[in-house]
C-alpha positions in Angstrom: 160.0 151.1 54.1 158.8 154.0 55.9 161.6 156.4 56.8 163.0 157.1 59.7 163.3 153.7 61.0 163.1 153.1 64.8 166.5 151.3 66.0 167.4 150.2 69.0 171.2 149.3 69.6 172.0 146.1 71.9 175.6 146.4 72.0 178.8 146.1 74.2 181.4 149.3 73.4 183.9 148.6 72.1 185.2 150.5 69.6 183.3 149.0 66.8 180.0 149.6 68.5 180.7 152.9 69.5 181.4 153.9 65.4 178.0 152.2 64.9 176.9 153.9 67.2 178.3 157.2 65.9 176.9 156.2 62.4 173.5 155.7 63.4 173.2 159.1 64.9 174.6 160.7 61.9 171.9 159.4 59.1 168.3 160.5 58.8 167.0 157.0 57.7 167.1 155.5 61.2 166.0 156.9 64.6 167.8 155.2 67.3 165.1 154.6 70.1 167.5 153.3 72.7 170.7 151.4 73.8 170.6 148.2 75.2 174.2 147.1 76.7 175.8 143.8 77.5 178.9 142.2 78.9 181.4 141.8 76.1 184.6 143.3 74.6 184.4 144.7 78.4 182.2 144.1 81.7 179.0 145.6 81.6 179.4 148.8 83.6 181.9 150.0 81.3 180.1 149.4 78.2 177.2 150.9 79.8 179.6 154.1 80.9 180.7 154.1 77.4 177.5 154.1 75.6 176.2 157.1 77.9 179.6 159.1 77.7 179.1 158.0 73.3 176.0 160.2 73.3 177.0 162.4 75.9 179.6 163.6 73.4 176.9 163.7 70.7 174.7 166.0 72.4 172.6 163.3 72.6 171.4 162.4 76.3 167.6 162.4 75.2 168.4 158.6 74.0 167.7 156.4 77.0 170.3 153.6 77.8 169.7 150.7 79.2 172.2 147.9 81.1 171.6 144.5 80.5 173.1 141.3 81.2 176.5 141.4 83.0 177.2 137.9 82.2 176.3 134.6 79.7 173.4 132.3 80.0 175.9 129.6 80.9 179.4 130.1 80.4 182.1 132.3 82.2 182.5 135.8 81.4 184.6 136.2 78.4 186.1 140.4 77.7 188.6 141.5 75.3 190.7 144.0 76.4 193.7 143.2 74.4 191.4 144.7 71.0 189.4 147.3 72.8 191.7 149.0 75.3 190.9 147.9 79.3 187.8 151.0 79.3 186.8 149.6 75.7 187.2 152.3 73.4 191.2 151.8 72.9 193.1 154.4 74.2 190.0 157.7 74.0 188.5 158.6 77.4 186.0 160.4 77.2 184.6 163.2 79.6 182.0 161.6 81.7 178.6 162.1 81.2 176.1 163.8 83.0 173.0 161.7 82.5 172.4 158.4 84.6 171.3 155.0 83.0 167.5 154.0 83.1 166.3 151.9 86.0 164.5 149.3 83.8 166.2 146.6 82.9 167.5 146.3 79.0 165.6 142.7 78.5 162.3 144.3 80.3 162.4 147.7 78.3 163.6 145.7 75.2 160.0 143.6 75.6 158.0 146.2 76.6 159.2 148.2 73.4 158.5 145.4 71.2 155.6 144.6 72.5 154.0 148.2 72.3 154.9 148.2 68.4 155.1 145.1 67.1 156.3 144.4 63.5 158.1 147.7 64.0 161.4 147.9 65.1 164.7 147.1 63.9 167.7 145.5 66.4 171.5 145.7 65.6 172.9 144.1 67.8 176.6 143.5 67.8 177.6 141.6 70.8 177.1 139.0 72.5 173.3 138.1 72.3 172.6 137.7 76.0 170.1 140.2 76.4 168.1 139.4 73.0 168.0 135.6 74.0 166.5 136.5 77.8 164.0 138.2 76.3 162.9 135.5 74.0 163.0 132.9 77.3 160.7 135.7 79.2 158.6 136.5 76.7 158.6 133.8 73.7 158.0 134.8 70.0 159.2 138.4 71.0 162.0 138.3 68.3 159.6 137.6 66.0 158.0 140.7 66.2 161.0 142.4 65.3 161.2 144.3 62.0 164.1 143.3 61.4 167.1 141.6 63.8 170.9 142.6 62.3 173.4 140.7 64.0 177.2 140.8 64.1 178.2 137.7 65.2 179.9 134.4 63.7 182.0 133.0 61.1 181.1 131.1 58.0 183.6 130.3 55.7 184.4 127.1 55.0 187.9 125.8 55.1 189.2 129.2 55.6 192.7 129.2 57.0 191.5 131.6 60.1 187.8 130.9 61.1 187.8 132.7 64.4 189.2 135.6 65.8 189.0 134.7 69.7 190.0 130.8 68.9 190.7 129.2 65.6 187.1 128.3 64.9 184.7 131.0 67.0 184.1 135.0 66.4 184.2 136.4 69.5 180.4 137.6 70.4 179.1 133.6 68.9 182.0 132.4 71.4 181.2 134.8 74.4 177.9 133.6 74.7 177.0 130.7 72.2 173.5 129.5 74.3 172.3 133.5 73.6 173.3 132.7 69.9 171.5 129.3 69.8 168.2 130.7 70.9 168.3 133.6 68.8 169.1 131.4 65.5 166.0 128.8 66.7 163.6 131.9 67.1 162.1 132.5 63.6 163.5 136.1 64.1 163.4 138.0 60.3 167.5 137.5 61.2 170.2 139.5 59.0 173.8 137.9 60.6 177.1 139.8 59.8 180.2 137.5 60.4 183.5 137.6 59.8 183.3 136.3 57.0 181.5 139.3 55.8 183.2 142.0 58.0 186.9 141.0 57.3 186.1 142.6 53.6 185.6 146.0 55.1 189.4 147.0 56.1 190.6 149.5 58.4 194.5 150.7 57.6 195.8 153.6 58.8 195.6 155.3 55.5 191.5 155.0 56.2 192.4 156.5 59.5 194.0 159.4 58.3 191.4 160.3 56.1 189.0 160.1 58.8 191.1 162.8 60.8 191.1 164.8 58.0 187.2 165.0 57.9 187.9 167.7 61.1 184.4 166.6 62.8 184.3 165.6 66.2 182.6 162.3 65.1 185.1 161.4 62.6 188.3 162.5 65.0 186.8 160.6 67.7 186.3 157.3 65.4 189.8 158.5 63.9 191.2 158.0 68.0 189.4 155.1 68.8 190.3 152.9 65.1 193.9 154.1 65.9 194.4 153.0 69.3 192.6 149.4 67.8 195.3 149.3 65.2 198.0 150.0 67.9 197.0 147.0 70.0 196.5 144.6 67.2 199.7 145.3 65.9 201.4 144.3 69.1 199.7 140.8 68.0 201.2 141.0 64.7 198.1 142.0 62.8 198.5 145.0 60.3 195.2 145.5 58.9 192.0 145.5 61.2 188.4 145.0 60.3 185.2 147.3 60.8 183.2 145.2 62.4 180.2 146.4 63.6 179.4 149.3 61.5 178.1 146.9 58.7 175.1 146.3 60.5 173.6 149.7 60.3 175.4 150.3 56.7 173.3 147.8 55.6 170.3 149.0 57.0 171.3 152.5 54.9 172.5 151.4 52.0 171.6 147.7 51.1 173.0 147.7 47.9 176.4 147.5 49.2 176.1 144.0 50.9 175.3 140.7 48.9 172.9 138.4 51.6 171.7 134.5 50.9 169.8 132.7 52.4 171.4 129.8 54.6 171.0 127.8 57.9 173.4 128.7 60.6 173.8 126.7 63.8 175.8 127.2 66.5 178.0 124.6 68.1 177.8 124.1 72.2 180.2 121.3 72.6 182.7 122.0 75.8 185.6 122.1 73.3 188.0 124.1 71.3 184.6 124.4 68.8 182.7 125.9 71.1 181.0 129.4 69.8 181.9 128.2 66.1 179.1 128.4 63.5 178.1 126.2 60.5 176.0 126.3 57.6 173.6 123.1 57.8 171.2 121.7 55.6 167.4 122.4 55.6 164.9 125.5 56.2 167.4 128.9 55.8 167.1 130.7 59.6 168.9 133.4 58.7 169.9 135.5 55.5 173.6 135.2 55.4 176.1 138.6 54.2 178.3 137.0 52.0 180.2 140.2 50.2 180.8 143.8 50.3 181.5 146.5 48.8 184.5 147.8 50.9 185.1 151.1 49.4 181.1 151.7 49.2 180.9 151.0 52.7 183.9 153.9 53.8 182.5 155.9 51.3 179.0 156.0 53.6 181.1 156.1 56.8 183.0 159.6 55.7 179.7 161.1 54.1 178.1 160.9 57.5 180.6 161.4 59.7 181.8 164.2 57.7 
């Protein structure tokens, strides 16, 4: 693998995404090309606003972000501001940037970028998968000139006694916009997927807070704030212990070693149910290679190095 690898982020912050975000910035390996945003843990202009003001505050505004789809293929806008905060990033504001979004649109840019260096670039993309599923409809085999496509999305475990975290059987982004997720797993894409399954091993406590804080950088207070504020509102559900989400993507993409993958088939159920959104491991032809463990401590231990 040649070094730095181009990136481009399709995301929705969210608190997760914006600490992938902040992660990706912070490590040589990976050049992030662009932001792509989506509807998702909040509507689509704040998730755009958020991902602008993210690299506003990284003295970044030379990274181009662009907005994408504002709602699902099919199904009704789903958001969750009872884990993200109602701006997304829990209870941080942050000062407003200066620089405007592009006027392309994400799915056009994302095609256009693909298309102009095939084979080359890398996606994470850790919300729903509206955006990566238009493209494929306007422009078909597009994902599968992707380097590399690193999802977070789904749930595979089987008979575990909490599947979902939006309903008992579906992860949120699979369940936000499960058609997106269907065409993305029937695309051939070279597809890495991240579920819960996975990301549940990677803990956030407030002890892991604390220690961020302690860093003193303004990427690891600002993660510090934003991991906080999650733990405040999940605890008013009765939840102690969180999950980081997101940042496995792009850990894996910096240090593989710390993530066990297999190869599986993953399909999508789109029955108008309480199933709806939930994934399942089939028989036949793997689609995707499946993260199955991590190493929890390996993965903080990458997360304060960089954000340090």
């Amino acid at each position: 693998m040649s070094l730095p690898l181009p990136l481009l982020l399709d995301c929705d912050p969210g608190v997760d995404d914006a600490i992938c975000l902040l992660l990706a910035l912070a490590s040589q390996e990976v050049t992030v090309r662009g932001v792509q945003t989506t509807h998702g843990n909040v509507a689509l202009t704040s998730t755009t606003r958020n991902a602008l003001d993210l690299l506003a505050f990284m003295e970044r505004p030379d990274i181009p972000v662009y907005a994408g789809a504002a709602a699902p293929l099919i199904r009704a806008p789903l958001y969750a501001p009872d884990i993200h905060g109602a701006g997304g990033l829990g209870t941080v504001q942050l000062p407003l940037a200066g620089q405007n979004v592009k006027a392309e649109h994400a799915v056009l840019a994302f095609i256009r970028q693909v298309r102009e260096q095939p084979g080359q670039l890398t996606v994470c993309a850790t919300g729903p998968l509206t955006n990566l599923a238009l493209a494929e409809r306007l422009s078909h085999g597009v994902l599968r000139e992707l380097r590399a496509l690193v999802v977070m999305g789904g749930s595979i475990e089987a008979g575990a006694p909490k599947l979902g975290n939006v309903t008992a059987h579906a992860e949120f982004n699979a369940h936000a916009d499960p058609h997106a997720l269907r065409v993305v797993l029937e695309s051939g894409a070279n597809t890495v997927l991240f579920g819960l399954n996975l990301t549940r091993q990677v803990r956030v406590t407030r002890e892991r807070t604390a220690a961020l804080t302690a860093l003193g950088t303004p990427a690891a207070s600002l993660s510090a704030d934003m991991l906080n504020g999650y733990l405040d509102l999940i605890e008013q559900r009765d939840q102690r212990v969180g999950a980081l989400h997101d940042p496995c993507t792009v850990a894996w993409l910096l240090r593989p070693e710390l993530f066990e993958l297999e190869p599986a088939r993953v399909q999508v159920r789109l029955n108008e149910d309480e199933q709806l959104g939930m994934t399942v491991r089939e028989d036949g032809e793997p689609n995707v290679q499946l993260a199955v463990k991590a190493d929890e401590d390996g993965v903080w231990a990458l997360l304060m190095e960089r954000l340090g």
